[in-house]
N, C-alpha and C positions, 0 to 999 in steps of 0.2 A: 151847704155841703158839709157833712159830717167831718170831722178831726181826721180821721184815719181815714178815710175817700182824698182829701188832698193830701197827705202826707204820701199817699200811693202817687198820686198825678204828678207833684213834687220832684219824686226820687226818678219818678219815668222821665221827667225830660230833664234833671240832671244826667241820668245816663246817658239822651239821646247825644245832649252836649257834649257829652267826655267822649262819645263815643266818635263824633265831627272832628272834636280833637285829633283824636288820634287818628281815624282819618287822611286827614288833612295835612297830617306828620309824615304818612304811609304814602303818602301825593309828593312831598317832594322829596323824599329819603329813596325812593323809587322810580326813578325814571329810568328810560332804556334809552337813551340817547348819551354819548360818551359826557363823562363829567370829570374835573380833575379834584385829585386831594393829596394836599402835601404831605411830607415825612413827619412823624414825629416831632422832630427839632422844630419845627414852626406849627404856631397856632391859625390856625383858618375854621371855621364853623364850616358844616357840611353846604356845602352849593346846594338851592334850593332848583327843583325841577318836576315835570309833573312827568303822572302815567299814562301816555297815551292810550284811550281804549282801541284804537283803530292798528296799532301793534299786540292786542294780544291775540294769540292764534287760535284757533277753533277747538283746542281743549283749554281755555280759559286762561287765568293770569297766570296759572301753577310754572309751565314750562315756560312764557316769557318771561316771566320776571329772574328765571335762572340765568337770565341776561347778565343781571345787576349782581350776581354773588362769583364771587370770587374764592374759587376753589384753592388750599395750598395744603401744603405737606411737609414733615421736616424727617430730612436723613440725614444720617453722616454719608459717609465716601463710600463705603465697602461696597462689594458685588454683590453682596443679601439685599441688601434696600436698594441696589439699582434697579436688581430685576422686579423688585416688588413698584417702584416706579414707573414703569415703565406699564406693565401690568396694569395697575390704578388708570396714569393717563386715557389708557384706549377704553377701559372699562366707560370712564367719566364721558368720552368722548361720542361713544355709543350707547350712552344712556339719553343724549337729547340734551345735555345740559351747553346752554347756550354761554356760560360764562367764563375768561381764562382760567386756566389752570396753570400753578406754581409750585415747583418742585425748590423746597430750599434745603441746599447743603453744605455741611459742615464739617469743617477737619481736613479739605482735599490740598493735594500738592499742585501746583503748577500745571502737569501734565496730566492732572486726575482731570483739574479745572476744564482744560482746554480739549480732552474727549468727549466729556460730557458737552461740552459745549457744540461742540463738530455734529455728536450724533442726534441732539437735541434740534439742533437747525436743519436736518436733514428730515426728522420727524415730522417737523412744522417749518417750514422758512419763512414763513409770515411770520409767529414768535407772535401770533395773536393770540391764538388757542393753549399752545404750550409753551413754558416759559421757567428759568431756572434761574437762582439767585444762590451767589458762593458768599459763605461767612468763615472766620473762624471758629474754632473745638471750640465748645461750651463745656466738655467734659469736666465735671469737676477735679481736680489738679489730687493724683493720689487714691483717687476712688474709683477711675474708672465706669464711673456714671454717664452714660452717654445720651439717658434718656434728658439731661438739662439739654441738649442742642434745639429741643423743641422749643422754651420758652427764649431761650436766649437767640437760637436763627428768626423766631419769628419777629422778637424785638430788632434784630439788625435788620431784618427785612422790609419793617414799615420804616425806620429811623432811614433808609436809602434808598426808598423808592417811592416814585407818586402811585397811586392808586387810582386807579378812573372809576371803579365798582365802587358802591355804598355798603355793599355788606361781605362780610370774609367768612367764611365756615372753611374751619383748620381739622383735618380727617388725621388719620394714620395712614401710613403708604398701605399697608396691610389689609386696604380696605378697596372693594372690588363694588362700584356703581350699577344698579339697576335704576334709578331713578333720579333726575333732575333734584339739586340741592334748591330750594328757594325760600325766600322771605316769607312767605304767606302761611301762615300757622292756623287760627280759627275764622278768618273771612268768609263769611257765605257761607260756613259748614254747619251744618246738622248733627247732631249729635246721637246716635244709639249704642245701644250696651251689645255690647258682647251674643247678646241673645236676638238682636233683629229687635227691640223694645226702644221706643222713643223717649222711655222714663227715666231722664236725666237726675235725677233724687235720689238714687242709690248710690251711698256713700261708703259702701260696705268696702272695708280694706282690702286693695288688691283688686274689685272688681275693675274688672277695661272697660273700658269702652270706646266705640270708632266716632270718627270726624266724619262725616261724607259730605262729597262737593255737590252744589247744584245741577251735575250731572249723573249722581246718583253713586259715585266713583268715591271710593273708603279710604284716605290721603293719610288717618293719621290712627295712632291706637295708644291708648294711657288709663292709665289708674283713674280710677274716680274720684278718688279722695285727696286729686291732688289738686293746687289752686287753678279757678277759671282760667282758660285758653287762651289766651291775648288775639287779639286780627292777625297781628304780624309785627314781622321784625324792626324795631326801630329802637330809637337812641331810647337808652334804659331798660329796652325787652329784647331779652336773648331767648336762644333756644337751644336743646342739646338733649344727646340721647341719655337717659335714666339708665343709672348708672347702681349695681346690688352694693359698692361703696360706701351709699347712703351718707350719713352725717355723723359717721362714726368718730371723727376726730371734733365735733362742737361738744363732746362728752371730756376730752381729753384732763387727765388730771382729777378727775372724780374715781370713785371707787368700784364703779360700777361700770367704769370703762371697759372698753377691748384690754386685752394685755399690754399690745402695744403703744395704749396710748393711755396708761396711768398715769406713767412717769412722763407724758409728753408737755412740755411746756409750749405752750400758746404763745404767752406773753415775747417769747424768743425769736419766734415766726412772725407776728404778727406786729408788735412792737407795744409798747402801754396803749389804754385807750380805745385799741382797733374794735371797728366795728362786728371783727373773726372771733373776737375772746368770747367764751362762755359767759364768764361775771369778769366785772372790773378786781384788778389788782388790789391787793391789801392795802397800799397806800396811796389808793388812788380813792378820788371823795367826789369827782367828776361824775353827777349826774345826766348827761346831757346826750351820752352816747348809747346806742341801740346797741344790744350784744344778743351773736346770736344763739336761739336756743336747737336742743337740739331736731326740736320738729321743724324749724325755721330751715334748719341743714338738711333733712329730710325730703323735704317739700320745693325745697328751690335751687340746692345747691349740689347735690347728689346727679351731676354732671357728670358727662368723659364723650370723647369724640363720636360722634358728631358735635364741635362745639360751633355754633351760629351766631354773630352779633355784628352789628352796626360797627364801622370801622370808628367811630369816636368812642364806641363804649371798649375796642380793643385798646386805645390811645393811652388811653386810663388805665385798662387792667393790665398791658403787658410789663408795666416798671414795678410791679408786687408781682407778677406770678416768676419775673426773674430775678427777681430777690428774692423771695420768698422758698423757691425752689432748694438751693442747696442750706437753707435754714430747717425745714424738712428731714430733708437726706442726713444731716448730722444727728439728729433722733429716730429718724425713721429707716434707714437704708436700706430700703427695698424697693422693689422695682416700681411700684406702683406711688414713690413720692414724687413725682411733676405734677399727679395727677391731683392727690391731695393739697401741694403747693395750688394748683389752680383752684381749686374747692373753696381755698382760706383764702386765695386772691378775689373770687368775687363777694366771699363773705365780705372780707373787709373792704371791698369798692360798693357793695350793698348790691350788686348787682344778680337780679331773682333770674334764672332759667327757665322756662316752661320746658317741663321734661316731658317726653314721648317714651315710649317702647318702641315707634317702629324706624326709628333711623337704623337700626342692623338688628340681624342674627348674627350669634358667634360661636356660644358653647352650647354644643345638640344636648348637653347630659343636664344645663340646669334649666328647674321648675319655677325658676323668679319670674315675674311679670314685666320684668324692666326689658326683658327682650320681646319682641314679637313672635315667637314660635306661634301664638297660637292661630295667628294665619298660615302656618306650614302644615301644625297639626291636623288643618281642616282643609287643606289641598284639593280640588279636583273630587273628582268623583269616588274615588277608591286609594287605595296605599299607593297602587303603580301611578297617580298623576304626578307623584313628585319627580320622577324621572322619565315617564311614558312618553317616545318621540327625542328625548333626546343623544347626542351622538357626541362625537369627538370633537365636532365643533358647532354644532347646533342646542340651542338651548332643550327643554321640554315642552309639548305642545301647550300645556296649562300655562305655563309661565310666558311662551310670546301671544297667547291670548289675553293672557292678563295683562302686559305690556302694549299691545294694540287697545286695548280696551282704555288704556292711562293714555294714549296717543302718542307717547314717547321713541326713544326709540329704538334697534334690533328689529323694527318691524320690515323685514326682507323675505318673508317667507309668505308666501302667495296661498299655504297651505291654510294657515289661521284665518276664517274668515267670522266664527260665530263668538261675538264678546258678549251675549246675553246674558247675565247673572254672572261676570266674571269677577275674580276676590283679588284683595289687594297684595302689596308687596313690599318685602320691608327695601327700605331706601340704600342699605350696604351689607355683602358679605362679609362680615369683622373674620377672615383666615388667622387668626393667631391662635387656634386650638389643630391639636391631629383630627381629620377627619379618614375613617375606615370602614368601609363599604365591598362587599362583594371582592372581597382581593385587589382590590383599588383604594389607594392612599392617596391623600392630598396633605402632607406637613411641608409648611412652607421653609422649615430649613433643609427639606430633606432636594428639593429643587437646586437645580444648576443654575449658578449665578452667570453665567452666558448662555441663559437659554434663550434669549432673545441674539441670534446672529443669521447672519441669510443661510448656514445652514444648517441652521438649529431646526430640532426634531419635534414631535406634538408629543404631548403624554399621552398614553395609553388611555385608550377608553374604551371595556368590552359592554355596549350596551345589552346582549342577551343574560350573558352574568348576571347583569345589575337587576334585571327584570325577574331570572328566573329566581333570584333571591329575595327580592320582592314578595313574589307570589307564594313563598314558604315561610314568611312571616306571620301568616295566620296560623299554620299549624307547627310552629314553630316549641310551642312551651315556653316562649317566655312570658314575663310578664307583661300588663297596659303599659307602663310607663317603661320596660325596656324595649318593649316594640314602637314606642313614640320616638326614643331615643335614637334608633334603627333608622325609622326611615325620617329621620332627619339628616343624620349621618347621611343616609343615599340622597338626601335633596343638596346639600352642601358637595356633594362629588358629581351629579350631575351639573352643577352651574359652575363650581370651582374648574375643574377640566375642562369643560367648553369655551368658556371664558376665557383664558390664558391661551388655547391653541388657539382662538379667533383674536386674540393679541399679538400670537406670534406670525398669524396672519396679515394682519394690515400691518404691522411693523415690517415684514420681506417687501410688500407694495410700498411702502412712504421710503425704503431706504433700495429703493430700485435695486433690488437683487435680484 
């Protein structure tokens, strides 16, 4: 047999091996039968368990295994992030995702505690599905930083709670569910590009390309140039949405940096040594440590919520991203260092992300590829699928065909019967931008912080408006790319508005009003 004929045969069943491996990791990191896992403070290795095939349900392992994740979120106390809690829940709860949900909050008084508490068991009295955890301010003491409550509730969170789930994905409250969170990342998927082509070998920068499942159904959407897919989620393989952030701070302290981060010192954040530093310190002669570069931060660490990982790989990284955090905020103080602090936190735990595009849409105006617009820009049949059919509290016909088609769920409408050739969906709406459509606004401070009470009102939804403005988008004058931005803006007010009145829906039913 020729050199290179076994060298080929060789590397094939090393792979097949690594790939049993991992496997076999995925077999008992995953099981859907209850498991327990201590706090922090004590060490215990993950309980081994397997995946029953005979539990997954007839759209495949995707929605079961949403069993096993463990949904959470961090606010403070205020009545802006109640209602936006609240909101999240029923979204999460009507998306089919089978796993609990955790609301952690911080900074509340006494009587903040024991409201929330009252209206949260009214919500759910089981406390199976929804579930809330009080900590104190993380605020940094002087700054007014509130965005630390996230690394530091989440750390008090695990340090005082068992966890029965294997895997945690930590959202923004600001983030409204269409589809089940789960472990499963490249298992069984198929890979084509953006164009319907099965030719995985196109590395061109920024080209996408889709995931699709053994049911023909498009789960996932990413860059091509970024590293292979992993199966799934497990101890050292995280997952998180790509994030335009990039690895702008593994540059820090070069000349060639961002502004803000010439003068930033690493070393400060991360400590000598760390695995987060660009190069080793001047008087440091330690060969031994991996540093990372800035395509390394690119490619693996260029993270932000959706963040997805294995509850031992959080073990590890939550005591650097909450220290780390206000070491950040003292060079960086702007709103976006927790996020940066968790960036430098998995650099220096070495922990790689598989980064997607389609955990959310957010901002309608940008052309980055780290979002998924480009399954909104190619919607339905015409401009009007992005809103076509839906109402004040009914989604769009596109969108619960495409949702029946994923098997998930919102599927209550008897009108959707035909899922032939239907297109995918990103996994969250990220509201933290204004969205303005047809005389219809959705900015989430511009919302009542009691809009959820038994007689709280809907928002406004004129869908004729929305349609007839639609249909003058073609001869409208403007440009390709501000008519994309348009009727994205109208796909973001047709699902934001529906969404929230069908929350303030089943909230008046759970809280018998």
């Amino acid at each position: 047999m020729p050199i290179t004929r076994r060298l080929v045969v060789a590397l094939t069943i090393l792979c097949a091996a690594s790939y049993i491996v991992q496997f076999h990791q995925f077999l008992q990191l995953h099981r859907l039968d209850i498991h327990q896992h201590s706090p922090l403070t004590k060490s215990h290795d993950i309980a081994a368990a397997s995946l029953s095939a005979k539990k997954i349900e007839r759209d495949g392992s995707q929605l079961s295994s949403s069993k096993n994740v463990h949904i959470v979120f961090s606010t403070d106390c205020s009545g802006y992030q109640h209602y936006q809690s609240i909101v999240s829940y029923y979204s999460i709860r009507r998306s089919g995702h089978l796993g609990p949900t955790t609301r952690i909050v911080s900074g509340c008084t006494p009587t903040q505690q024991q409201d929330i508490t009252n209206e949260f068991e009214r919500i759910d009295p089981t406390k199976q599905k929804l579930r809330v955890h009080f900590s104190q301010s993380f605020v940094l003491k002087g700054k007014h930083y509130k965005y630390s409550n996230k690394p530091g509730g989440l750390y008090h969170w695990m340090n005082h709670t068992t966890i029965e789930e294997s895997v945690i994905a930590l959202i923004d409250p600001d983030m409204m569910l269409l589809r089940p969170i789960t472990p499963i990342l490249g298992m069984d998927m198929a890979i084509v590009s953006s164009n319907g082509s099965n030719d995985r070998r196109d590395k061109k920068k920024n080209q996408l390309v889709e995931y699709k499942d053994k049911n023909g159904r498009i789960q996932i959407l990413r860059q091509s140039n970024l590293p292979q897919l992993p199966p799934f989620i497990t101890k050292g393989v995280a997952a998180g949405q790509h994030f335009g952030i990039g690895g702008l701070w593994a540059s820090a302290g070069e000349s060639d940096a961002r502004k803000d981060f010439r003068e930033f010192n690493l070393t400060r954040v991360c400590g000598p040594s760390s695995p987060c530093l660009n190069q080793p310190p001047h008087d440091n002669t330690d060969t031994s440590t991996h540093y990372t570069t800035r395509e390394e931060a690119d490619n693996n660490y260029a993270v932000g919520p959706v963040y997805i990982a294995s509850i031992a790989d959080w073990k590890d990284l939550l005591p650097k991203w909450h220290a780390f955090t206000p070491r950040v905020y003292e060079q960086y103080p702007k709103l976006l260092a927790e996020m940066y602090g968790f960036t430098m936190a998995v650099a220096d735990r070495q922990l790689k992300f598989a980064l997607s595009s389609s955990y959310m849409v957010s901002d309608a105006r940008t052309m980055s590829p780290t979002e998924s617009w480009m399954w909104i820009d190619e919607y339905g049949e015409n401009a009007q699928s992005v809103c076509e059919g839906a109402g004040m509290n009914r989604l769009p016909d596109e969108t619960l065909r495409r949702l029946k088609n994923y098997g998930y769920g919102y599927q209550d409408d008897a009108n959707t019967t035909n899922t032939a050739g239907a297109g995918p969906l990103p996994t969250t709406l990220h509201y933290c931008q204004r969205y303005e459509f047809a005389n219809h606004t959705f900015a989430k401070r511009k919302i009542r912080h009691d809009f959820f009470r038994c007689d709280g009102t809907p928002m406004d939804f004129d869908a004729d408006a929305i349609m007839r403005e639609l249909d003058l988008l073609d001869v409208s004058g403007l440009s390709g790319s501000q008519k994309k931005v348009q009727r994205r803006m109208a796909y973001m007010i047709c699902h934001l508005i529906p969404l929230i009145n069908l929350a303030l829906e089943e909230y008046k039913v759970d809280m018998n009003c």
